[in-house]
C-alpha positions as CSV (number, residue, x, y, z in Angstrom):
1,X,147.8,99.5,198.7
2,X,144.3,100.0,199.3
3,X,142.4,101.9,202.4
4,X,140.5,100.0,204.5
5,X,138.4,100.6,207.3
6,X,140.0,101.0,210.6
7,X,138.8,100.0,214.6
8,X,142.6,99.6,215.7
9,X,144.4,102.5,217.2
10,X,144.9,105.7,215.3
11,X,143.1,106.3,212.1
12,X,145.1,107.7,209.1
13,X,144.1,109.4,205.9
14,X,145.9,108.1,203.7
15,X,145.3,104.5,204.9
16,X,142.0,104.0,206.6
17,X,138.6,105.5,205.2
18,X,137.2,108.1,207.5
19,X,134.9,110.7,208.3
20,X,136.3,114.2,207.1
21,X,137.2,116.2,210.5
22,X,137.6,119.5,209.1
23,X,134.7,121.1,210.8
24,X,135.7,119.2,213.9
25,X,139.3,120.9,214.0
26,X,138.0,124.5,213.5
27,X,135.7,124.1,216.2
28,X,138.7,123.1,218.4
29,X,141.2,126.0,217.1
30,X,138.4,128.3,218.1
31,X,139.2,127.4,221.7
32,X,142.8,127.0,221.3
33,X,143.2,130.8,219.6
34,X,141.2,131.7,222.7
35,X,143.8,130.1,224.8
36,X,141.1,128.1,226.5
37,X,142.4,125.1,228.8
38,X,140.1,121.7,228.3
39,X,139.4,118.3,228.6
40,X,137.9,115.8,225.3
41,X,135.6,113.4,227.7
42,X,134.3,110.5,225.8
43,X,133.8,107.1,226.1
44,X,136.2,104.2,224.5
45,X,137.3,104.1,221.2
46,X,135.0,107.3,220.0
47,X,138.3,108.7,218.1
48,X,139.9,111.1,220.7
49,X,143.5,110.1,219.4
50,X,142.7,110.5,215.9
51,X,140.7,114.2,216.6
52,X,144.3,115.2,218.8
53,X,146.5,113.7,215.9
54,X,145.1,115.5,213.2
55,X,144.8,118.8,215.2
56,X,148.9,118.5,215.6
57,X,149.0,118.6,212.5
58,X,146.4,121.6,211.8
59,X,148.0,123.7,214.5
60,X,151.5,123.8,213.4
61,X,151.5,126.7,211.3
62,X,150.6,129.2,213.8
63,X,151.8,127.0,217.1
64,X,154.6,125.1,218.7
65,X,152.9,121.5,219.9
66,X,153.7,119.0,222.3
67,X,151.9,115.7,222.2
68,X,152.4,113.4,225.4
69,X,150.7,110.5,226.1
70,X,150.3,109.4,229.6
71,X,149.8,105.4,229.3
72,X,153.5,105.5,228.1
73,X,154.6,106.7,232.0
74,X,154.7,103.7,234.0
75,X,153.3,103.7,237.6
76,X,156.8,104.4,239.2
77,X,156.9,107.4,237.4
78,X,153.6,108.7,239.1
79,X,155.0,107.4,242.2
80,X,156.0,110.0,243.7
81,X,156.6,113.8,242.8
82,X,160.3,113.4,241.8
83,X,159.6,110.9,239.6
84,X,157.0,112.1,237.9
85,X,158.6,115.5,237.2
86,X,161.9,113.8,235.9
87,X,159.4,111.7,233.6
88,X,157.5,114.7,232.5
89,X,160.2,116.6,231.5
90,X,162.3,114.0,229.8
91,X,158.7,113.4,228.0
92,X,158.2,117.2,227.1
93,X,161.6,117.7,225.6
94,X,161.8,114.9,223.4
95,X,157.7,115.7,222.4
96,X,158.9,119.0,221.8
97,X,162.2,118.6,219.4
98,X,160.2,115.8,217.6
99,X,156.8,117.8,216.8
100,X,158.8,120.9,215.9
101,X,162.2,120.4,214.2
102,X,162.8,123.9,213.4
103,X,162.6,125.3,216.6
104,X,165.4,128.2,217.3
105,X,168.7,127.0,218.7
106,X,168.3,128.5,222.3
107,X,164.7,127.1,222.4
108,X,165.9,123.8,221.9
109,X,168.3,124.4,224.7
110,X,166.4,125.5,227.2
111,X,164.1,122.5,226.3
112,X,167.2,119.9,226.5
113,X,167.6,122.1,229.9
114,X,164.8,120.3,231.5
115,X,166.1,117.0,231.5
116,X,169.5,118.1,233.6
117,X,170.1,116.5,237.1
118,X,169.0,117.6,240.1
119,X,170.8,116.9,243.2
120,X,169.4,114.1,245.2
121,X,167.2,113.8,242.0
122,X,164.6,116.5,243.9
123,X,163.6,117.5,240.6
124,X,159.6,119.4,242.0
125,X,156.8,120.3,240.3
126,X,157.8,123.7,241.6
127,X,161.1,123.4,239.7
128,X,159.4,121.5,236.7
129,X,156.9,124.7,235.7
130,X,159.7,127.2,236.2
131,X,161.6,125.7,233.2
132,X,158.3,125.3,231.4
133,X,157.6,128.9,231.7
134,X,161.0,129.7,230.8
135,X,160.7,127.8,227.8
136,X,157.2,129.7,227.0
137,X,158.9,133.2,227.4
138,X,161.7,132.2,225.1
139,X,159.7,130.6,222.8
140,X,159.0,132.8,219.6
141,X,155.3,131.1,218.9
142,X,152.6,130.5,221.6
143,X,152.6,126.5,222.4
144,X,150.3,124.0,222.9
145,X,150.3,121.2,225.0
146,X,148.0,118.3,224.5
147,X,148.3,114.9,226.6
148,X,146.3,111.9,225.1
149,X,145.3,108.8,227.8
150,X,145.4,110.8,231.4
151,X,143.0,108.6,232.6
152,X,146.4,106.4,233.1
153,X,147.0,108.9,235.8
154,X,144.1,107.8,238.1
155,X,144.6,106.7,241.9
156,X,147.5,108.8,242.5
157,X,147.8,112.6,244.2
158,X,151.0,113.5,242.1
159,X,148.6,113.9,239.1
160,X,146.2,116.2,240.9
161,X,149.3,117.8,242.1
162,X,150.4,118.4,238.4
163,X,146.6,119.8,237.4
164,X,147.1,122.4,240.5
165,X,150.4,123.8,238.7
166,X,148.9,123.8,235.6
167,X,145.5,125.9,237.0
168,X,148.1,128.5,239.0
169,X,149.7,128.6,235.5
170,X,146.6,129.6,233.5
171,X,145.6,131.9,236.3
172,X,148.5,133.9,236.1
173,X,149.2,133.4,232.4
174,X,148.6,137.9,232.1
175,X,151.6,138.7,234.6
176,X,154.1,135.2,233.3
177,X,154.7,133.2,230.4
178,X,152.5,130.2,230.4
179,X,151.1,127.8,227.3
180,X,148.5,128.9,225.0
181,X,146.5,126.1,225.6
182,X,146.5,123.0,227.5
183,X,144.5,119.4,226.2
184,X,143.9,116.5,228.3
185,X,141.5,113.5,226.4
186,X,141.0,110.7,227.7
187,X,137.2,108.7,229.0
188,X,137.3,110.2,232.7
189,X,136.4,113.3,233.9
190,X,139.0,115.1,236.2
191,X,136.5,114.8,239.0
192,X,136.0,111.3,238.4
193,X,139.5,110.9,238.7
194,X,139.5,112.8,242.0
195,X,136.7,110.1,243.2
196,X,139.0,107.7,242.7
197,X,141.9,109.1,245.0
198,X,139.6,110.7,247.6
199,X,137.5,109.0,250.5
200,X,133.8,109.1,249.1
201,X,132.3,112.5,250.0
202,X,135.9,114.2,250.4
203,X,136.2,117.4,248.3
204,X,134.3,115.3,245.8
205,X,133.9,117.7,243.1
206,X,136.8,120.3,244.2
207,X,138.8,119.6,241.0
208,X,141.9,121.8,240.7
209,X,140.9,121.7,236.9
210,X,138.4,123.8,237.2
211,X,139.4,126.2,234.7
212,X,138.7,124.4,232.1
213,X,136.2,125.7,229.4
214,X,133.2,123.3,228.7
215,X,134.2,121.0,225.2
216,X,130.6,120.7,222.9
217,X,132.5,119.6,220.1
218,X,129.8,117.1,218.7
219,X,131.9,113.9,217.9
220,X,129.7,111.3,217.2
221,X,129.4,110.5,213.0
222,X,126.3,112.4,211.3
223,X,124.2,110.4,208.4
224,X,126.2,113.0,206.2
225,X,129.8,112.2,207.8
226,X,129.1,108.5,207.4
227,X,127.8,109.4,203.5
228,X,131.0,111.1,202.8
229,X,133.1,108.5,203.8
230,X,131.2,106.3,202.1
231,X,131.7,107.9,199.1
232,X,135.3,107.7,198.9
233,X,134.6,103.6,199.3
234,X,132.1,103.4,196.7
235,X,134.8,105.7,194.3
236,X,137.1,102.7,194.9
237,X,134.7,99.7,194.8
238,X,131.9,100.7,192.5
239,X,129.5,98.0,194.4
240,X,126.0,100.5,193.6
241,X,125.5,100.6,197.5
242,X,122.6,102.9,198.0
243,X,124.9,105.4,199.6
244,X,121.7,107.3,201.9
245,X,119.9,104.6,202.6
246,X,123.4,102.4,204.3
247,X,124.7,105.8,206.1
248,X,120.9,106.2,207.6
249,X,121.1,102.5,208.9
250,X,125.0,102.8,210.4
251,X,123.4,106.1,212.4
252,X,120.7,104.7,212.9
253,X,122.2,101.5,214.8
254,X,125.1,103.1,216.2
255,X,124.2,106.5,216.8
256,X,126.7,107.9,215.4
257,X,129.7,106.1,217.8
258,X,132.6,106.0,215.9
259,X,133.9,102.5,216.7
260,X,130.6,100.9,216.3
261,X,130.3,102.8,212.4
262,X,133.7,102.0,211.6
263,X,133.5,98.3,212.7
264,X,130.0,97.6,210.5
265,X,131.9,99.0,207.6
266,X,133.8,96.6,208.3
267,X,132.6,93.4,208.8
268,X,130.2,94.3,205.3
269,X,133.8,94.8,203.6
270,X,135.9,92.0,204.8
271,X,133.5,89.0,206.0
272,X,129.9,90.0,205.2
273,X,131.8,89.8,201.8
274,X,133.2,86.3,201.4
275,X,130.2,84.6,203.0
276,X,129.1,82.2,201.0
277,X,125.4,83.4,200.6
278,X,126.7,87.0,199.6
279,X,130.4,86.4,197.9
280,X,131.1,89.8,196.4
281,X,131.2,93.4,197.9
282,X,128.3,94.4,195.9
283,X,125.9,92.0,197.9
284,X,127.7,92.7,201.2
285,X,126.5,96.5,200.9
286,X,122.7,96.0,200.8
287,X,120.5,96.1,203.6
288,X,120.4,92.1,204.0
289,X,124.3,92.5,204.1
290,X,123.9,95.0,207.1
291,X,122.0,93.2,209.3
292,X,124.4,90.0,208.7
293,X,127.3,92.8,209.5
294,X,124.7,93.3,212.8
295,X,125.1,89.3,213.9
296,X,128.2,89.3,213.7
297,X,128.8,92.3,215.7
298,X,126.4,91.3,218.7
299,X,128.4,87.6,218.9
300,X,131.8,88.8,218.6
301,X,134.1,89.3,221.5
302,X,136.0,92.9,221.3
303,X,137.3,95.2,223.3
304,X,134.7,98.1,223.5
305,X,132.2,95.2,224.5
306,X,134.7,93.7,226.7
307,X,135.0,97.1,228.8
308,X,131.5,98.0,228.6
309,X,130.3,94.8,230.3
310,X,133.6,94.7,233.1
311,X,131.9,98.5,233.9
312,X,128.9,96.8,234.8
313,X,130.6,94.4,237.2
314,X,132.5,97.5,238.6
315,X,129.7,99.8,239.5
316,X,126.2,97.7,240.9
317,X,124.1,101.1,240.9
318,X,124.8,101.7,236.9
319,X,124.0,97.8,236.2
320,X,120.8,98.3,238.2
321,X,119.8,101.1,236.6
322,X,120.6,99.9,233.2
323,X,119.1,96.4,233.8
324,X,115.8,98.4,235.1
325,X,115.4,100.8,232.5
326,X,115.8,97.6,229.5
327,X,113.4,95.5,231.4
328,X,110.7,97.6,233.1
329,X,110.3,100.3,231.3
330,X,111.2,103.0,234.3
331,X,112.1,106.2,233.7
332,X,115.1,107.8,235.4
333,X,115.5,111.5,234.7
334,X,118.4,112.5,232.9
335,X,120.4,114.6,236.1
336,X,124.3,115.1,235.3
337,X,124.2,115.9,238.7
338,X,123.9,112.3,239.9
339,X,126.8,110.2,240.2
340,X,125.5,107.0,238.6
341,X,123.9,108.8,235.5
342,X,127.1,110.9,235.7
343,X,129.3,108.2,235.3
344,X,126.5,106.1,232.5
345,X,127.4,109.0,230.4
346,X,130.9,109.5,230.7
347,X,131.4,105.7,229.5
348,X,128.9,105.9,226.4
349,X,126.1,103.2,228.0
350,X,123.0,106.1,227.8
351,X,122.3,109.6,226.0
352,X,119.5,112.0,227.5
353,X,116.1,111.2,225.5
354,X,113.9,114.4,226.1
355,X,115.5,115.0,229.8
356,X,115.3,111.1,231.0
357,X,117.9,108.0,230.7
358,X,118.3,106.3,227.2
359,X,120.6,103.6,226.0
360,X,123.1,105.2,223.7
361,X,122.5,103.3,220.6
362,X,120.7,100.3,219.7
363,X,123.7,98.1,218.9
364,X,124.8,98.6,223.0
365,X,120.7,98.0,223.6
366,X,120.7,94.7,222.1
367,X,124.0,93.8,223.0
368,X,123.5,94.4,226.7
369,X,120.0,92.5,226.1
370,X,121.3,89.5,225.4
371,X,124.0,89.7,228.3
372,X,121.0,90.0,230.9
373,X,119.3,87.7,229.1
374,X,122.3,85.3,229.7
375,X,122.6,85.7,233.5
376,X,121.6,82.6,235.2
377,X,119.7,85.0,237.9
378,X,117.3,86.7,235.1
379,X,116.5,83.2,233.7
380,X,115.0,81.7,236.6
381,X,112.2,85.0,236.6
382,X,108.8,84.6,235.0
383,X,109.5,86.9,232.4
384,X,112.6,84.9,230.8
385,X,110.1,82.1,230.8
386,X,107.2,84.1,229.5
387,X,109.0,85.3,226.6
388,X,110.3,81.4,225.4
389,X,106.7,80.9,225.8
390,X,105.3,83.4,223.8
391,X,108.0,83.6,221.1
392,X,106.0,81.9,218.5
393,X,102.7,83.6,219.3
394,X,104.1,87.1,219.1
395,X,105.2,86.6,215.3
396,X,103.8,87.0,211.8
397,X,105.4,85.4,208.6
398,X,108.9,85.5,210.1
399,X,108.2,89.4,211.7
400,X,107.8,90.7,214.9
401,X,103.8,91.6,215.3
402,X,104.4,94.7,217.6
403,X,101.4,95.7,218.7
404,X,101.1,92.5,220.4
């Protein structure tokens, strides 16, 4: 069967066409040899489950793993201390026997160990990280532990109850057993979670995570990681797509975002395609193609879109500050320091242009456009009406006359 081009959960080699990771995954086994603890912050569907599946599987000839994923833990299990603890170690055992079947027959003991009864099910986080480190001192490779989705975790202590175990852990990992490493991915920052459990103000950025080493993986698609994946289409399809000239127009548009590259390719594959006006591959890979692929994108309902725009609705400052810097051209300076342009960041809407607030890419510029746009509030202002107005005059042979 053939590949195709994936915007749907996981991405997989030998299915899906994708960028190659391999300099992606050394960057990250630098930090895990170091036994650094750290978080992968980035913004929806920018390929955090892929990057931790394929380092699994890069790690396991030097490593025992343990993948976990938090949105499977349903809120009773973060209830309450107990509970989450029981969860956690019925999680870590099965994780662990599944991602490394040839694990030594007292490991695996000590590891079906965790899941025994407690009485009056008081089963602590105390208790929980004794058996871990147990299982670390017994173990006969160094293990990893990487948990996918903890923003599933937010608006509940337990979690930041779990992250103070796992700091006093890598504090004292010279004097006791503790993991190698320790992953968390997922869109929010630790201390965004904390925001979200404490009063505003309270211990704000006291994070019990703050051990974790800084993550500069860069993981945004280059013009060459988008060319090389594009090769391996081309090598199937033969459709003469100038290969430079369609990787500099995905980066271009998409600055590189993963889901936004991945969903052009496509739309140009599967329904630039079969349009009428284009009916084969070969014309759906041109530069007419691609901006079709770019309508279709901008008027289609999805789920990055959908979560960008219900972020705007759930924090006023970053929809004011977005709306202001699309529509009067006033700078903000770029200040990670400041909660709004904090939290901009952390959910993909800008990038820092030269030290001051830009929107990330141009297919979020022109999509958020034409929200605003929409809003019955911004069509009642003498610009919205100016610019029907002027539509016409502003125009030349079908173009946009742009010094006007």
């Amino acid at each position: 069967m053939p590949r195709v081009f994936n915007t749907t959960a996981v991405c997989i080699p030998e299915k899906h066409y994708m960028v190659n990771l391999d300099s992606r995954l050394r960057e990250i086994r630098q930090l895990v040899d170091e036994g650094k603890y750290f978080t992968i912050n980035r913004a929806r569907q920018y390929g955090k489950t892929t990057l931790l599946m394929a380092l699994n599987q890069s790690l396991k000839n030097a490593y025992y793993t343990v993948s976990l994923d938090f949105q499977t833990f349903g809120s009773a299990e973060f209830r309450t201390e107990y509970t989450f603890a029981e969860a956690f170690a019925g999680a870590f055992a099965e994780g662990f026997e599944y991602n490394n079947p040839s694990i030594p027959g007292r490991l695996r003991d000590l590891a079906d160990g965790l899941e025994e009864e407690h009485e009056e099910k008081k089963y602590t986080l105390r208790s929980l990280f004794r058996k871990l480190r147990s299982i670390c001192a017994a173990s006969d490779r160094p293990i990893v532990l990487m948990i996918d989705e903890v923003d599933s975790a937010s608006n509940n202590q337990v979690f930041l109850d779990f992250l103070a175990q796992l700091r006093a852990q890598y504090i004292t990992r010279f004097q006791q057993p503790a993991f190698q490493s320790v992953i968390l991915a997922g869109v929010c920052d630790v201390k965004n979670l904390k925001q979200k459990i404490r009063p505003e103000g309270e211990h704000k950025y006291n994070s019990p995570w703050n051990i974790a080493a800084d993550f500069k993986v860069d993981m945004s698609f280059s013009a060459a990681d988008i060319a090389g994946m594009l090769e391996e289409y081309e090598t199937d399809y033969n459709t003469g797509m100038d290969i430079s000239m369609m990787s500099e127009l995905l980066r271009d548009y998409t600055s590189g975002y993963p889901f936004l590259v991945s969903r052009l390719c496509q739309l140009m594959d599967e329904a630039v395609s079969i349009k009428a006006e284009y009916a084969s591959k070969k014309a759906a890979w041109t530069k007419e193609g691609f901006n079709e692929a770019v309508r279709m994108l901008l008027s289609e309902k999805n789920t990055l879109f959908e979560s960008l725009i219900g972020k705007l609705h759930d924090y006023p400052r970053l929809n004011t500050m977005l709306e202001t810097v699309l529509f009067t051209g006033r700078t903000f300076l770029y200040n990670s320091d400041e909660n709004t342009t904090d939290i901009a960041s952390m959910f993909g809407f800008i990038k820092n242009r030269n030290g001051t607030v830009a929107v990330a890419n141009r297919i979020f510029e022109m999509r958020l456009y034409n929200y605003y746009l929409s809003q019955s509030e911004m069509q009642e202002t003498e610009l919205y009406r100016t610019s029907l107005q002027d539509r016409s005059s502003i125009k030349r042979k079908s173009r946009v006359y742009m010094k006007l």
